[in-house]
DRENBA-217575 format. One line per 3 residues: number of its first residue (from 0); their letters; for each residue x, y, z of C-alpha. Coordinates in nm, 3 decimals, always signed. Each point is the difference from the previous one (the first is absolute). Layout:
<lummis>
NUM) a) X/Y/Z | ...
</lummis>
This chain:
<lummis>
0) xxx) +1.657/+7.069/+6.226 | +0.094/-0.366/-0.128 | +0.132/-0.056/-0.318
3) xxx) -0.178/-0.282/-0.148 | +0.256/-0.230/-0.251 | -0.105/-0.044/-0.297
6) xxx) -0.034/-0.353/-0.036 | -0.253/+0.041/+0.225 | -0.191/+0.195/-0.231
9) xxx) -0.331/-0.216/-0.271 | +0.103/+0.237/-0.291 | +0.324/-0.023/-0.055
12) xxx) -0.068/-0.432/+0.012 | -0.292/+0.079/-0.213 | +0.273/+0.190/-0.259
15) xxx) +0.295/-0.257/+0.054 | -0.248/-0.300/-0.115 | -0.105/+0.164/-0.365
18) xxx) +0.368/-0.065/-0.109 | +0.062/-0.326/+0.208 | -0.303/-0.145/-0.149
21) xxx) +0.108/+0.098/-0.333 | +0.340/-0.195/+0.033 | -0.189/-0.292/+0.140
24) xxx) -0.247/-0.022/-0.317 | +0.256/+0.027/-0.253 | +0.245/-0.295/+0.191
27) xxx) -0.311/-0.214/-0.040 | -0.070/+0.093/-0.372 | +0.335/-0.114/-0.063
30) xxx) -0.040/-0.300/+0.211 | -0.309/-0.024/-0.241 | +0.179/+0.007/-0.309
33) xxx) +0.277/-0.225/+0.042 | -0.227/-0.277/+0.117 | -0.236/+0.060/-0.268
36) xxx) +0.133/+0.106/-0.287 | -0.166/+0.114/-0.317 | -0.004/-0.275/-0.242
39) xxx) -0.192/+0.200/-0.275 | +0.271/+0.132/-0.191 | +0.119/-0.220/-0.283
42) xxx) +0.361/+0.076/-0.061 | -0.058/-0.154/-0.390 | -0.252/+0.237/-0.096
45) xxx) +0.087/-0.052/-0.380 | -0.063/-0.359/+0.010 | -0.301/+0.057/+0.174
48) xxx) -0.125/+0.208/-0.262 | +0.075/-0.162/-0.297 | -0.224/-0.288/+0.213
51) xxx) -0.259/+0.207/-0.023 | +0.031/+0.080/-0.384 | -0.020/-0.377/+0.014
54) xxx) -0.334/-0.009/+0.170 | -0.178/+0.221/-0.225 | +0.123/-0.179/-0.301
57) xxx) -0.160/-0.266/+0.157 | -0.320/+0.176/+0.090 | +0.018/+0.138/-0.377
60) xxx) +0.036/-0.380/-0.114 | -0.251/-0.078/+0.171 | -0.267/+0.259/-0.153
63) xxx) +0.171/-0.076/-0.389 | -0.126/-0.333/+0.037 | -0.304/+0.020/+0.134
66) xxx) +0.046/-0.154/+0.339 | -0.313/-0.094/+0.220 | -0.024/-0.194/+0.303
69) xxx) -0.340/-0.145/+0.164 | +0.008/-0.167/+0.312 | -0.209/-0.366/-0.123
72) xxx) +0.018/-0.262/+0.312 | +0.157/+0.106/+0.375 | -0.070/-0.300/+0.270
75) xxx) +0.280/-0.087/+0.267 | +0.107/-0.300/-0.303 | +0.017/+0.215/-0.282
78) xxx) +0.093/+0.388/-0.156 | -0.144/+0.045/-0.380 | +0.030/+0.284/-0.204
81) xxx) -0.112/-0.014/-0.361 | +0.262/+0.279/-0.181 | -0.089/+0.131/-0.316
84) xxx) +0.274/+0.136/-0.272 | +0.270/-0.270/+0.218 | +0.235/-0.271/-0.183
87) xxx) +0.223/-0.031/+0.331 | +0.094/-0.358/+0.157 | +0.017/+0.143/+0.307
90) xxx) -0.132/+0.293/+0.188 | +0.059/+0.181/+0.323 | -0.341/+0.068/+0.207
93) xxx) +0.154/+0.223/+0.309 | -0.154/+0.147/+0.294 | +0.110/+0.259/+0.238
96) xxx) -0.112/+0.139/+0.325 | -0.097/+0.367/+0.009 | +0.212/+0.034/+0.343
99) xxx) +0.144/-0.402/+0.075 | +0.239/-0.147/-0.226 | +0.001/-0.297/+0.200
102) xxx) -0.298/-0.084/-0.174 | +0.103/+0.018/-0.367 | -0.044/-0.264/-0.213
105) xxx) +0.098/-0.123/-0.297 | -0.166/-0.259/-0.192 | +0.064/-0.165/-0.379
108) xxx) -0.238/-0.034/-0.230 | +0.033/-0.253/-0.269 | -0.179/-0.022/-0.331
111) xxx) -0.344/-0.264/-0.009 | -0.260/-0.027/-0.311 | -0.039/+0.320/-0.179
114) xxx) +0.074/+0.301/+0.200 | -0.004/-0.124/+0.307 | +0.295/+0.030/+0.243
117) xxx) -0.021/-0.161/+0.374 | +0.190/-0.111/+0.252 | -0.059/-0.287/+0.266
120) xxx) +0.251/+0.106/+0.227 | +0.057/+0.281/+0.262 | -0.364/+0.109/-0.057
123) xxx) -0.062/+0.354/+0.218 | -0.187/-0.060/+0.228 | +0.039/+0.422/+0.051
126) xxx) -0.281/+0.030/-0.289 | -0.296/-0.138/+0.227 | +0.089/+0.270/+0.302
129) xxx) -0.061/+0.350/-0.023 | +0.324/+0.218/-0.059 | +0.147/+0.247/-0.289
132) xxx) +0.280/-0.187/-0.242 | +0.162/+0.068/-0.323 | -0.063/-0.228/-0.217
135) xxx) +0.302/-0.038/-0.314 | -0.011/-0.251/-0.229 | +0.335/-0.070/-0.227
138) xxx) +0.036/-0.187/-0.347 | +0.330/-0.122/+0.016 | +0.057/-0.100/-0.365
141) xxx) -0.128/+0.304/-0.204 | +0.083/+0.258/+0.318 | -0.342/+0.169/+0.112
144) xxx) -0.138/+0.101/+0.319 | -0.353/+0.042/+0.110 | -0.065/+0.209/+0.371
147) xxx) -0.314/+0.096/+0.194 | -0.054/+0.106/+0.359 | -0.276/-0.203/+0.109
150) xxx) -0.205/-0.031/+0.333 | -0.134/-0.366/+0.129 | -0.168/-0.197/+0.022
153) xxx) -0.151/+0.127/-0.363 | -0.279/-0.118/-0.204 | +0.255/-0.009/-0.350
156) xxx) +0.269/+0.049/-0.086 | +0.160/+0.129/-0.317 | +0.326/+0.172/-0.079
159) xxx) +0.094/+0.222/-0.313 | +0.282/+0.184/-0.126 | +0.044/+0.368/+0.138
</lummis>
């Protein structure tokens, strides 16, 4: 009777190769991590939340006085909004990508006749093709901030304090 070696042997491979495997994933998971590393953590959090106390002062601003925006004139020359309850000489119109920042914009409005604020440069040309933005809309001067999610291209467009 020949003894057969072990090595020779599928199942004790088969056993060998659970643990071996296991090494192998967790060298690439760390491989993983120090290329990529996580970049979510913020190591100011307290700044970052009295930001955010900042923000909803804002958003409250915004609802005190009465803020509303309605989209009056887009063409490839010119962005008009006519803002109701607004005494600003300037306000911020931005737009962000759902899932591309690369395609955030940010365009200034300045005051016309009445209520009227519009801009003749850096017109999105985002609005006329169909995608999901937020929309925010600052007053720099008396510190508001209007926000919608909206979906283009769209029919109107009006933004309110939340």
């Amino acid at each position: 009777m020949s003894q057969e070696m072990w090595y020779r042997q599928g199942w004790p491979w088969v056993l060998i190769s659970i643990p071996f495997s296991a090494v192998l994933f967790g060298i690439f998971m760390v491989a993983v991590a120090v290329v990529y590393p996580d970049d979510l953590v913020d190591d100011n959090y307290y700044r970052d939340g009295m930001a955010i106390n900042r923000t909803l002062d804002m958003d409250h601003n915004a609802r005190r006085l009465g803020i509303v925006a309605t989209l009056t004139a887009l063409t490839p020359e010119k962005i008009a909004f006519e803002v109701r309850g607004a005494t600003d000489s300037v306000i911020l119109f931005k737009l962000y990508h759902v899932t591309d920042s690369s395609r955030d914009t940010v365009v200034t409005l300045y005051p016309d006749e009445g209520a009227t604020y519009s801009s003749e440069a850096n017109v999105p040309t985002q609005l006329k093709a169909r995608g999901i933005w937020y929309v925010e809309m600052i007053g720099v001067d008396t510190n508001w901030r209007l926000r919608k999610r909206i979906v283009t291209p769209f029919e109107r467009l009006e933004v309110a304090a939340q």
